[in-house]
C-alpha positions in Angstrom: 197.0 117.9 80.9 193.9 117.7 82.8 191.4 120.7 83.1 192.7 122.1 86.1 188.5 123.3 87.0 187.3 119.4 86.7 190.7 118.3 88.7 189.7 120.9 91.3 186.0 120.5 91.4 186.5 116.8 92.5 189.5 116.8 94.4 188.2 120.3 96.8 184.6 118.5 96.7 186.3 115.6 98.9 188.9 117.6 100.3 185.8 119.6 102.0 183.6 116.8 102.7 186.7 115.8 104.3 187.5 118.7 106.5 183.6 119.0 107.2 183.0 115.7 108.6 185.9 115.4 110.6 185.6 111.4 111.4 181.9 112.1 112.4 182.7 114.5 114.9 182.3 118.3 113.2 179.0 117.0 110.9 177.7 115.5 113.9 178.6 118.1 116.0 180.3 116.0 118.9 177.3 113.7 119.2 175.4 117.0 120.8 172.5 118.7 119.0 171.8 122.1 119.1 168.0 122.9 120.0 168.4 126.5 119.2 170.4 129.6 117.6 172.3 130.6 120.6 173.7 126.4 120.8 174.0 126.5 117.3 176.2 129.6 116.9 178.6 127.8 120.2 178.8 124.8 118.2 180.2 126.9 115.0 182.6 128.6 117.6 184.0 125.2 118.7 184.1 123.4 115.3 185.9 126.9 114.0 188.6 126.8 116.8 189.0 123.3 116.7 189.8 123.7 113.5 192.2 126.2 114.0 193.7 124.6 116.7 194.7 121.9 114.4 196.7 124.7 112.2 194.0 126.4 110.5 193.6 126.7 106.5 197.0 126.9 105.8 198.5 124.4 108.4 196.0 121.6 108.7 197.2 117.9 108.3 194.0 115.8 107.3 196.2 112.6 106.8 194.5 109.6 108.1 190.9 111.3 108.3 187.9 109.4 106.1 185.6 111.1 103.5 182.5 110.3 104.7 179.8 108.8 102.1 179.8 111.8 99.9 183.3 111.5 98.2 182.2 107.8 97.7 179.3 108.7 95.8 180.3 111.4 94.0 183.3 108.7 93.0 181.3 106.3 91.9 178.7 108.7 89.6 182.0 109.9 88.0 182.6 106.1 86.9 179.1 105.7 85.8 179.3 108.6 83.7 182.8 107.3 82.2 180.9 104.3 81.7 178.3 105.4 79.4 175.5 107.3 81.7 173.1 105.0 81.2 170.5 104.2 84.3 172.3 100.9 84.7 175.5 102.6 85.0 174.5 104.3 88.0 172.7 101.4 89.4 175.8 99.2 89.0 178.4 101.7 90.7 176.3 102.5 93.7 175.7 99.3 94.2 179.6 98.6 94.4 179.9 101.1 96.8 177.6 99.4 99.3 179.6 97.4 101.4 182.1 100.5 102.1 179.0 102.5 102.5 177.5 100.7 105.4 180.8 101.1 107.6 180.5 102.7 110.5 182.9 105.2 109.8 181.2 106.6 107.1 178.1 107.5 108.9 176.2 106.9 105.5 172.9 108.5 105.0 169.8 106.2 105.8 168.0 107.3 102.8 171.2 106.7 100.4 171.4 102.8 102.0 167.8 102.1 102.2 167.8 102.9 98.8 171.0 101.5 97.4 169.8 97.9 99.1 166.6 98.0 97.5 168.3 98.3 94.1 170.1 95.5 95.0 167.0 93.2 95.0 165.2 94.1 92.0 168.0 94.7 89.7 167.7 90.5 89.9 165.3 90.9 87.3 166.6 92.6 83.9 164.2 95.5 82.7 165.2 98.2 80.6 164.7 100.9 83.4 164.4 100.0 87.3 163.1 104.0 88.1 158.9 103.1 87.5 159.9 100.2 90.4 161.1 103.0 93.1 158.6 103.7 95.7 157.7 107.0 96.0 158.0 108.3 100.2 157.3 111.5 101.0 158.9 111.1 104.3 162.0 110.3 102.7 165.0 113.3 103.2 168.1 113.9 102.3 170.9 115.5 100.4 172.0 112.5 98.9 171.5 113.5 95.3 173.1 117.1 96.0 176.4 115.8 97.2 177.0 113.4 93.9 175.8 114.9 90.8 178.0 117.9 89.9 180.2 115.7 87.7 177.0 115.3 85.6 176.7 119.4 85.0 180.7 119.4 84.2 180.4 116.1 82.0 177.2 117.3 79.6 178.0 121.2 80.8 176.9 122.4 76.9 174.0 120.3 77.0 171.2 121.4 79.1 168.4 118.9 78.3 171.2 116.2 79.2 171.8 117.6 82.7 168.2 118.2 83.6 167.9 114.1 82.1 170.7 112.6 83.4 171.1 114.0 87.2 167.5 113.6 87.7 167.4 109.6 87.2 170.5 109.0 88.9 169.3 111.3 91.5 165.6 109.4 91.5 167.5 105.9 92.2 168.3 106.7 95.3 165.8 109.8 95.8 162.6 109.5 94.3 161.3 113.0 96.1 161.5 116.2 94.2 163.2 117.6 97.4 166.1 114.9 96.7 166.0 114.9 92.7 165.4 118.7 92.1 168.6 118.9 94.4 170.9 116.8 92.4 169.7 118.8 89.5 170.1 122.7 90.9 174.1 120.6 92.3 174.6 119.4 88.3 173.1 122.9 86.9 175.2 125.1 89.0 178.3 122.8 88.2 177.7 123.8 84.6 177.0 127.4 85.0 180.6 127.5 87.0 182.9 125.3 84.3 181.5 127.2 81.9 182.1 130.6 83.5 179.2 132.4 84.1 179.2 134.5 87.5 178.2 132.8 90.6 175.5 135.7 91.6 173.8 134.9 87.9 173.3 131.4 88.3 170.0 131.9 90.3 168.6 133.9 87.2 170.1 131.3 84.8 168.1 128.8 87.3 164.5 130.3 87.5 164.6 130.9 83.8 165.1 127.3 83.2 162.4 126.9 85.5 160.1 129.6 84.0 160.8 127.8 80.4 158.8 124.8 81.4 161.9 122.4 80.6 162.4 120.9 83.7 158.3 119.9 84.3 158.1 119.0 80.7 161.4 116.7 81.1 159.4 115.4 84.7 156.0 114.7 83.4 156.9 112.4 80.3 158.7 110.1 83.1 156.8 107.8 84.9 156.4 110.7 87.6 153.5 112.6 85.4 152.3 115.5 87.1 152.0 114.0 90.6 154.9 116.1 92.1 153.7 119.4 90.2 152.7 120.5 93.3 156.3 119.9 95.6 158.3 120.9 92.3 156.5 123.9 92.1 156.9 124.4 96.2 161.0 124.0 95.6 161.4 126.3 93.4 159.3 129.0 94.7 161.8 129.1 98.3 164.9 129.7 95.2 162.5 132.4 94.1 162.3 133.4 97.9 166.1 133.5 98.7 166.4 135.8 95.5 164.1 138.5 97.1 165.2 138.1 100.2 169.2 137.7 100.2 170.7 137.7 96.8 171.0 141.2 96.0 171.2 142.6 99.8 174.5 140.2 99.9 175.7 141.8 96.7 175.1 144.9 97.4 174.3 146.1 101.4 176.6 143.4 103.0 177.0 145.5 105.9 173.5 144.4 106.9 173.1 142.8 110.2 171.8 139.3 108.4 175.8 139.5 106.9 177.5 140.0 109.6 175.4 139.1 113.4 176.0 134.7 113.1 172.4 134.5 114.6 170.7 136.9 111.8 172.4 134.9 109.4 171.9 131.5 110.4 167.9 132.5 111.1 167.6 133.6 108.2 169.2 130.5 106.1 166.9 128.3 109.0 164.1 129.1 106.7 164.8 127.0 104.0 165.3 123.9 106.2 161.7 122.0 105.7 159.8 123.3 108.8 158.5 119.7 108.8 161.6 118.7 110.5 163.6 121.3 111.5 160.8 122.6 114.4 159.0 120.1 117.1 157.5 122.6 119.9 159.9 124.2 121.5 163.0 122.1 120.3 164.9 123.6 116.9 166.9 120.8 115.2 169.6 122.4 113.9 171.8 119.4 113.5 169.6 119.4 110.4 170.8 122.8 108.2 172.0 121.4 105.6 170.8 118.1 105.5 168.0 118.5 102.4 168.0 118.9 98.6 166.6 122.2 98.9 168.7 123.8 101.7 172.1 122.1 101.4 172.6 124.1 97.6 170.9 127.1 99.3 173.6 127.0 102.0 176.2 125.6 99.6 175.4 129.0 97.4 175.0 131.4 99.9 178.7 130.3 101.2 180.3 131.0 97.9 178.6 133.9 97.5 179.8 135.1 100.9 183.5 134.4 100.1 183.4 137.2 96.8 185.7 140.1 98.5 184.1 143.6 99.1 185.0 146.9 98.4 185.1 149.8 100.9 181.7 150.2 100.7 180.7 146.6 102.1 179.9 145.8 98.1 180.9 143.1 95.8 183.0 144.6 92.5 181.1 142.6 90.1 183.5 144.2 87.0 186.2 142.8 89.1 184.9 139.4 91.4 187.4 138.2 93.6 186.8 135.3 96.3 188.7 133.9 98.6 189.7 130.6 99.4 189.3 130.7 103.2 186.4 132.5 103.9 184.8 130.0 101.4 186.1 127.4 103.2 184.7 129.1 106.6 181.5 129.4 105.3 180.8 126.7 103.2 182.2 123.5 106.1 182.8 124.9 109.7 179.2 124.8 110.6 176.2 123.3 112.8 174.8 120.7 110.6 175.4 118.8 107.8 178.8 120.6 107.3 180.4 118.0 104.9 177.9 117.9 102.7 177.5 121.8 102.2 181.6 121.6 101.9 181.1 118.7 98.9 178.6 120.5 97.4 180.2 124.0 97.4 183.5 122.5 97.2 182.4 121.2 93.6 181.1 124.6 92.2 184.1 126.3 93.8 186.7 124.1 91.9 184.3 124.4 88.8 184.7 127.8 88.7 187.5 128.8 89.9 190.1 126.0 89.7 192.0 125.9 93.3 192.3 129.7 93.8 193.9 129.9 96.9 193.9 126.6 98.1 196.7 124.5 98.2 196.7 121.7 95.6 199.5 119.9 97.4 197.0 119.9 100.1 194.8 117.2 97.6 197.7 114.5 98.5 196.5 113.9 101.9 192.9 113.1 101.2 192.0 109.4 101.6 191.2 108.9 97.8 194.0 110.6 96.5 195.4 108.4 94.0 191.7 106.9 92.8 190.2 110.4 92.7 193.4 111.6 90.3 192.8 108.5 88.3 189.0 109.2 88.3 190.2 113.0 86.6 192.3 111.8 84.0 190.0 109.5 82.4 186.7 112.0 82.8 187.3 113.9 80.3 
């Protein structure tokens, strides 16, 4: 009988990147992009009542919609983990992928296919690791790494030194950034914290005292990388250590502040880990963007699951007694402004890691486009 969390944690990770991309219209928020809060918060009200109007969480008929790039790449790390992890293994299965990436209807990232087609070329010429060969660009973006590797943290989820190894390089082949590679880490990391059922609210901690232990730099700096990202590493980390301060216990604890509950306060304040680099040009806010990183996509991702654990009657989380609950998650985590299908893979991984389906239906599962391959893919895992 397969583990009903792994079942669940790939099958709701599609099933939400499903729901959340919509055939390119909800991620890309009907081909109009908010330039600030008030357009962002009407585009949330439209995607929600579209979404509703289609019959809502437990009516909704997704038959016939595509997953968008994200359940093809988190498909295709599952195969290279069944295939032995190695760096080739990865190579090898997102270069299969390529050809059903760079269909229209997938709206692949341009990151992901840049990458993936440089592979391509110097794969031609056998060497026992391609990663020293991938160009570091700072200008690159992306959540590309984020939306793939939380099969790693279920796959190696007793062995820590193995996650922090294996999502990095299959994260670097495609994004060689520590925004990109520290996001498929925190995705595989947080994966493992959920199958192996540790509270959702402790996973930060777990997180920064990883960080504080020096494992994840000493891990980086005996690649090829050195120390020359020291300085962005340090930079990620620090805005975890931020939304800690700021959000983490005040959404445990004082939920009935305004940040909770006004959409504006709350999607201001979540704004701030978007990389200001690209989310503000003079008087223009992209927020077509939320979501889209390594850093902010498992920020939001988090702060969605976070938001769906039930409160008591006094506006506080029962952490003796955690409940969540499927919709609100669902609310939350993929009918948004942004990058909504990638928050809903991301989330929608953890969610199923933790929790199994809770709430949602599995029946549901049948009408996704990769049905059959993604219930093959959960058999043979593990």
């Amino acid at each position: 009988m397969v583990n009903e969390k792994i079942e669940a944690a790939i099958l709701l990770s599609s099933y939400l990147d499903t729901i959340g991309f919509k055939n390119g219209q909800w991620e890309f928020n009907y081909r109009r992009d908010p330039q600030n809060v008030v357009q962002a918060i009407m585009a949330n009200f439209t995607i929600v009542n579209h979404y509703m109007a289609l019959g809502g969480f437990n009516n909704i008929d997704i038959t016939n919609w595509k997953s968008s790039d994200d359940t093809l790449l988190m498909m295709a790390t599952i195969k290279a983990l069944i295939d032995g992890g190695k760096e080739i293994d990865y190579i090898k299965r997102y270069i299969e992928i390529y050809n059903e990436l760079v269909k229209e209807e997938r709206v692949a990232g341009m990151t992901t296919l840049k990458s993936i087609s440089y592979l391509k070329k110097i794969i031609q010429k056998k060497s026992d690791t391609y990663l020293d060969k991938i160009p570091f660009d700072d200008q690159m973006g992306g959540n590309g790494a984020a939306i793939r590797t939380g099969p790693i943290g279920i796959f190696y989820s007793n062995n820590i030194d193995k996650i922090i190894s294996e999502s990095i390089i299959a994260s670097r082949l495609t994004h060689n950034i520590p925004m990109g590679y520290l996001g498929g880490l925190v995705s595989a990391l947080f994966a493992s914290y959920a199958y192996n059922g540790v509270d959702s609210w402790l996973w930060l901690d777990k997180l920064l005292e990883l960080v504080k232990s020096g494992k994840i730099t000493k891990y980086i700096n005996v690649t090829d990388i050195g120390n020359k990202h020291d300085k962005e590493i340090n930079s990620y980390f620090s805005l975890w250590y931020k939304y800690k301060e700021d959000r983490l216990q005040n959404l445990l604890n004082f939920r009935g502040k305004s940040e909770f509950i006004h959409p504006k306060e709350r999607l201001e304040a979540l704004s701030e880990y978007i990389p200001s680099k690209y989310f503000r040009n003079k008087d223009k806010e992209r927020w077509y963007l939320l979501g889209a990183s390594g850093l902010d996509s498992c920020i939001y991702a988090y702060d969605s699951l976070l938001m769906s654990l039930l409160l008591n009657e006094r506006f506080e989380v029962d952490i003796d007694n955690p409940k969540y609950n499927a919709e609100t998650f669902l609310f939350f985590s993929t009918l948004h402004v942004g990058d909504s299908d990638s928050t809903g893979a991301i989330a929608g991984f953890w969610f199923g890691s933790l929790l199994g389906y809770n709430g949602f239906d599995s029946n549901k599962m049948k009408q996704l486009e990769f049905y059959k391959e993604l219930k093959k893919l959960c058999n043979n895992f593990i």
